[in-house]
VORO-888846 format. One record per residue (C-alpha): z negated, y, x negated; residue number from 1. Coordinates in pm, 1 decimal, padded with zeros to 6 digits. Example, Ala and Ser with C-alpha at 12.3 -4.5 7.8 and 13.67 -1.06 7.14 Angstrom:
BEGIN
NODE        Z        Y        X   k
NODE -00780.0 -00450.0 -01230.0   1
NODE -00714.0 -00106.0 -01367.0   2
This chain:
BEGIN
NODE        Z        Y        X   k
NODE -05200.4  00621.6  01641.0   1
NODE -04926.7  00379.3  01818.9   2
NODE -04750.6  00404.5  02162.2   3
NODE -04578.0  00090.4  02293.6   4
NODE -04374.5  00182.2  02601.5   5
NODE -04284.0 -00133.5  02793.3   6
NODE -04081.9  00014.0  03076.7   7
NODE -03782.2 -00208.8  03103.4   8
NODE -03914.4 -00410.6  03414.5   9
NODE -04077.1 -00289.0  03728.3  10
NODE -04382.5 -00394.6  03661.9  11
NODE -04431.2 -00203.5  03336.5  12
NODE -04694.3 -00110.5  03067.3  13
NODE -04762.4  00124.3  02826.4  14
NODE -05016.9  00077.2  02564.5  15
NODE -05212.6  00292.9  02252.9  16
NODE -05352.3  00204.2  01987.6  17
NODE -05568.6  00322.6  01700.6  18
NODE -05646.4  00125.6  01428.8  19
NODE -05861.3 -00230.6  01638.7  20
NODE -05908.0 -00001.5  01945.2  21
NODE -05583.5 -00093.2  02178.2  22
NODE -05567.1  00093.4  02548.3  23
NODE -05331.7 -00078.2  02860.5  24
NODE -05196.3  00101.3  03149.4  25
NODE -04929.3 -00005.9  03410.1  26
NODE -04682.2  00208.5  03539.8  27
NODE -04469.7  00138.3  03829.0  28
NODE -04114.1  00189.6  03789.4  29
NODE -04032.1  00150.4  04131.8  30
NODE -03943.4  00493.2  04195.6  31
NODE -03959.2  00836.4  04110.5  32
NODE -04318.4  00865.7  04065.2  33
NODE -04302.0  00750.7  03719.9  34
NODE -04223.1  01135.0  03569.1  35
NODE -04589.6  01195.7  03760.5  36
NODE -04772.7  00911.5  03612.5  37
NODE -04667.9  00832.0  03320.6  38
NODE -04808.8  01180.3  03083.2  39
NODE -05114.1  01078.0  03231.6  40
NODE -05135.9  00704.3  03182.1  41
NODE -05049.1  00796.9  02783.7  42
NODE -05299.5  01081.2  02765.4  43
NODE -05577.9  00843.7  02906.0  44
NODE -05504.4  00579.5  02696.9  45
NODE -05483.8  00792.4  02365.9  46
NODE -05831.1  00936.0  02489.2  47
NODE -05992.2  00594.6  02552.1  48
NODE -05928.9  00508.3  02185.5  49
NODE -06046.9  00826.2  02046.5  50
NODE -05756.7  01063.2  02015.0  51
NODE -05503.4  01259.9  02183.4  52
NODE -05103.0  01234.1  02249.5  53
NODE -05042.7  01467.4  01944.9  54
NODE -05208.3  01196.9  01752.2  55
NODE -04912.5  00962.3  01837.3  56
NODE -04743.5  00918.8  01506.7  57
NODE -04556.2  00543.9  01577.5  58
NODE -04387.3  00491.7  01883.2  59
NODE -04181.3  00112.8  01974.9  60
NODE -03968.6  00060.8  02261.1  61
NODE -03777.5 -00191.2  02428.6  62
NODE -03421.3  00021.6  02454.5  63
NODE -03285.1 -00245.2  02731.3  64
NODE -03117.9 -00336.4  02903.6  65
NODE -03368.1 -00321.3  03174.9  66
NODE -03414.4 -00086.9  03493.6  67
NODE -03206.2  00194.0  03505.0  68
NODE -03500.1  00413.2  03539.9  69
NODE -03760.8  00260.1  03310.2  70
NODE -03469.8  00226.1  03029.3  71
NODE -03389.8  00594.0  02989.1  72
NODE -03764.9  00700.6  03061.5  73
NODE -03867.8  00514.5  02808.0  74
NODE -03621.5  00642.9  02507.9  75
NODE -03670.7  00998.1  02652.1  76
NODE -04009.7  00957.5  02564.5  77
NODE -03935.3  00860.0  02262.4  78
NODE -03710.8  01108.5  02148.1  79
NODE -03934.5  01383.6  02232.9  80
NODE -04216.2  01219.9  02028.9  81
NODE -03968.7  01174.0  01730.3  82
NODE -03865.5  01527.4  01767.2  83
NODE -04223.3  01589.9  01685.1  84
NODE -04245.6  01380.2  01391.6  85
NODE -04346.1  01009.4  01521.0  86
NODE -04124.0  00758.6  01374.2  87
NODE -03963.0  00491.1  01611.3  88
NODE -03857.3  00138.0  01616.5  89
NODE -03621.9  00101.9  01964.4  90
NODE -03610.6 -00262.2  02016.6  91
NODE -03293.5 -00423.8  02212.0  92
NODE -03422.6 -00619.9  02531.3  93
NODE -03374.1 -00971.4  02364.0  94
NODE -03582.6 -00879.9  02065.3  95
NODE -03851.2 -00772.7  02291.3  96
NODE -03857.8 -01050.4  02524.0  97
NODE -03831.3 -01279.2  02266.4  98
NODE -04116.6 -01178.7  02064.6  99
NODE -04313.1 -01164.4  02418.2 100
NODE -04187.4 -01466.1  02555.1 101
NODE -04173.2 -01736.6  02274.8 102
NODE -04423.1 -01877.0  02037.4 103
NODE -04364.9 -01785.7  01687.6 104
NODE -04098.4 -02008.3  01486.8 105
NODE -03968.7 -02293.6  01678.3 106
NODE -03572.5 -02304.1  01708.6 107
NODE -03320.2 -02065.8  01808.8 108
NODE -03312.8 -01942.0  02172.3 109
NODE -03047.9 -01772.7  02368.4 110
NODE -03197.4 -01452.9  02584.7 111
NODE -03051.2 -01463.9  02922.4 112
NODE -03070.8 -01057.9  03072.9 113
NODE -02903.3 -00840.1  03313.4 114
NODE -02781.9 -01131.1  03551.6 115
NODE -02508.5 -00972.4  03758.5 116
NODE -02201.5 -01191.0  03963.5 117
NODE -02216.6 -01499.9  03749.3 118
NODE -02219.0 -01216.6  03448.4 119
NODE -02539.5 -01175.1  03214.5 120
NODE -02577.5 -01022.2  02858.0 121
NODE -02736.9 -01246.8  02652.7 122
NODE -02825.0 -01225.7  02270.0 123
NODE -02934.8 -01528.4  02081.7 124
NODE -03268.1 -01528.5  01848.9 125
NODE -03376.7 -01701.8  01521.8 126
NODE -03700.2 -01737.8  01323.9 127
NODE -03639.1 -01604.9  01011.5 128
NODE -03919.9 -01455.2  00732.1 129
NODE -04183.9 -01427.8  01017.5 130
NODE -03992.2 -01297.9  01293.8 131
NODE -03732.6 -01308.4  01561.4 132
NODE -03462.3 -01193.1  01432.7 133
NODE -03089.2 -01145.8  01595.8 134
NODE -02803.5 -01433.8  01560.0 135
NODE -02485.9 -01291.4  01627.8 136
NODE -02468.4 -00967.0  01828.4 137
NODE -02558.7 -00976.4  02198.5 138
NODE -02268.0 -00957.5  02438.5 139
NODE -02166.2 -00933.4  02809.9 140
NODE -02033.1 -01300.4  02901.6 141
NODE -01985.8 -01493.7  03152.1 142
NODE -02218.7 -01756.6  03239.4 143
NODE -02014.9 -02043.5  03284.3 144
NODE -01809.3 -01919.3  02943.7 145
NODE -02121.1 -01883.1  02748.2 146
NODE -02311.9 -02211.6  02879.2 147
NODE -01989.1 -02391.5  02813.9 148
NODE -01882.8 -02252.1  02442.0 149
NODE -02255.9 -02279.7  02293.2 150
NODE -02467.9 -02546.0  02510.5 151
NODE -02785.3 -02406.2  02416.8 152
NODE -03073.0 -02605.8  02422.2 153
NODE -03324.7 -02381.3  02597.1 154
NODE -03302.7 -02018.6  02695.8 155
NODE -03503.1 -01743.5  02785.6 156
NODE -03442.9 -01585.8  03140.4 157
NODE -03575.0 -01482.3  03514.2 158
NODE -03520.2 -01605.2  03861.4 159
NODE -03195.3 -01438.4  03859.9 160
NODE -03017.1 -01716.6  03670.4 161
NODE -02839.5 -01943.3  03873.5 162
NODE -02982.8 -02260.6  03973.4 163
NODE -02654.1 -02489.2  03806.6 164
NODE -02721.4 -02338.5  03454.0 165
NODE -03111.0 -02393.1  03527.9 166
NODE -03075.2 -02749.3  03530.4 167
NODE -02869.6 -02792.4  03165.6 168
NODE -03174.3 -02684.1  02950.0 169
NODE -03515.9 -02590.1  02889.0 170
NODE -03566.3 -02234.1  03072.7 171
NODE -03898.4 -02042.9  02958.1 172
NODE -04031.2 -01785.1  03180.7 173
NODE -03922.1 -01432.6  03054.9 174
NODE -04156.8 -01209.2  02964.9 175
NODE -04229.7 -00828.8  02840.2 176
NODE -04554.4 -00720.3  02683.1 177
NODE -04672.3 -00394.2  02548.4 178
NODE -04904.3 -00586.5  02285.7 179
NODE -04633.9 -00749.6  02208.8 180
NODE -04415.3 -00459.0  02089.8 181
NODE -04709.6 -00389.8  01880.6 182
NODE -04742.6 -00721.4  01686.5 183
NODE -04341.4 -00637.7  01643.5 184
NODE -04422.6 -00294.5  01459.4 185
NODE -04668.4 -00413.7  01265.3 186
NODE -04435.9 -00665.1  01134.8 187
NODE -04083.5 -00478.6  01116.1 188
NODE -04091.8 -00227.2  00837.7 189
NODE -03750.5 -00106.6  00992.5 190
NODE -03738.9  00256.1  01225.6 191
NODE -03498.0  00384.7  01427.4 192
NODE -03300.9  00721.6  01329.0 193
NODE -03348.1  00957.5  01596.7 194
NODE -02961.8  01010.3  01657.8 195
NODE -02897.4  00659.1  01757.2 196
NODE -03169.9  00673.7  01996.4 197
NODE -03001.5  00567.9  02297.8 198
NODE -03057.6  00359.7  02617.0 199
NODE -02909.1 -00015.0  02573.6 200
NODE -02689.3 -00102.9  02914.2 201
NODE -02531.7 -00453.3  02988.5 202
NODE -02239.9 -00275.6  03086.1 203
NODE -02018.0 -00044.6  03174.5 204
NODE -02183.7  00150.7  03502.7 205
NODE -01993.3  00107.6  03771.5 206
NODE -01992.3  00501.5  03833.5 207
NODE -01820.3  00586.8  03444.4 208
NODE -01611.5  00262.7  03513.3 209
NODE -01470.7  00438.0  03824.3 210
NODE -01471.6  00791.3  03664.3 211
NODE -01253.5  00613.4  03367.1 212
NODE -01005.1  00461.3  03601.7 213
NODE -00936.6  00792.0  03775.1 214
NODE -00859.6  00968.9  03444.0 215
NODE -00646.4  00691.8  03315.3 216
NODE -00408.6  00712.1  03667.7 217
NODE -00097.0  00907.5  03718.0 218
């Protein structure tokens, strides 16, 4: 039996499946209610397709970046499952969002996340052997740097991009999908070792940016 945990966004959804029979449940990641909610959602869901959470043996993730909250939720999850024998593919954000946001093949696409004072990490995507696959590693740019070193043709983001980089290329919607994390691990014969299980972050948190300052002074 499969888990998909889709947590990266505030509106967020977990899904199970067992062999056709696939289960859906949102979870809001909007505050602290998610350590309540979410056991529950996953034990539902593994009963509606005929089994129970210790059934899970296949767990994928998107890693982030995404919400703080849902982020590290979602790879604590998955580490605990791991730790009890399910194997895991953790997906970086702009594989995810790709493979929910763009039809298969087409040309390469440059995901736009994390949008943050004319900032944004962004990884670009390729079709290659039947999936998205990463060109290049994803990095923490600025916009105006990025848009004006690689011109890309169409991109992948949110409302959060900035109306002037908007208007230089084709912007599709992004998306996240617990189904489509699924079609991903059926696909991607690659797993994730449990040591470098780890939430994904744009950048540096401002807290541990501060903290690193302070020990680097006089």
């Amino acid at each position: 039996m499969k888990l998909a945990l889709e947590l990266s966004q505030r509106e967020a959804t977990i899904a199970v499946a067992l062999e056709e029979n696939v289960a859906t449940r949102p979870v809001s990641m909007g505050g602290r209610q998610e350590q309540d909610v979410l056991w529950p959602m996953i034990e539902e869901a593994t009963q509606e397709v005929g089994g129970k959470p210790a059934d899970l043996s296949e767990v994928v993730l998107n890693a982030g970046p995404g919400g703080f909250t849902g982020v590290r939720t979602a790879v604590a999850t998955a580490a605990m499952l791991g730790r009890l024998g399910a194997q895991i593919l953790a997906l970086p954000a702009h594989l995810a969002v790709a493979d929910a946001s763009l039809p298969e093949g087409g040309p390469d696409t440059s995901i736009v996340l994390a949008v943050k004072n004319h900032r944004a990490w962004i990884g670009t995507v390729c079709w290659q052997e039947g999936l998205w696959i990463p060109s290049g590693s994803p990095q923490d740019v600025e916009l105006k740097t990025f848009f004006a070193k690689h011109n890309p043709t169409r991109v992948v983001a949110d409302e959060h991009l900035p109306e002037e980089f908007q208007r230089v290329c084709e912007i599709i919607p992004l998306r996240t999908s617990a189904n489509a994390l699924f079609h991903r691990l059926l696909k991607d014969s690659s797993r994730t070792p449990l040591d470098q299980l780890r939430p994904i972050y744009p950048r540096v948190p401002e807290a541990a940016r501060l903290w690193e300052e302070r020990r680097a002074g006089p």
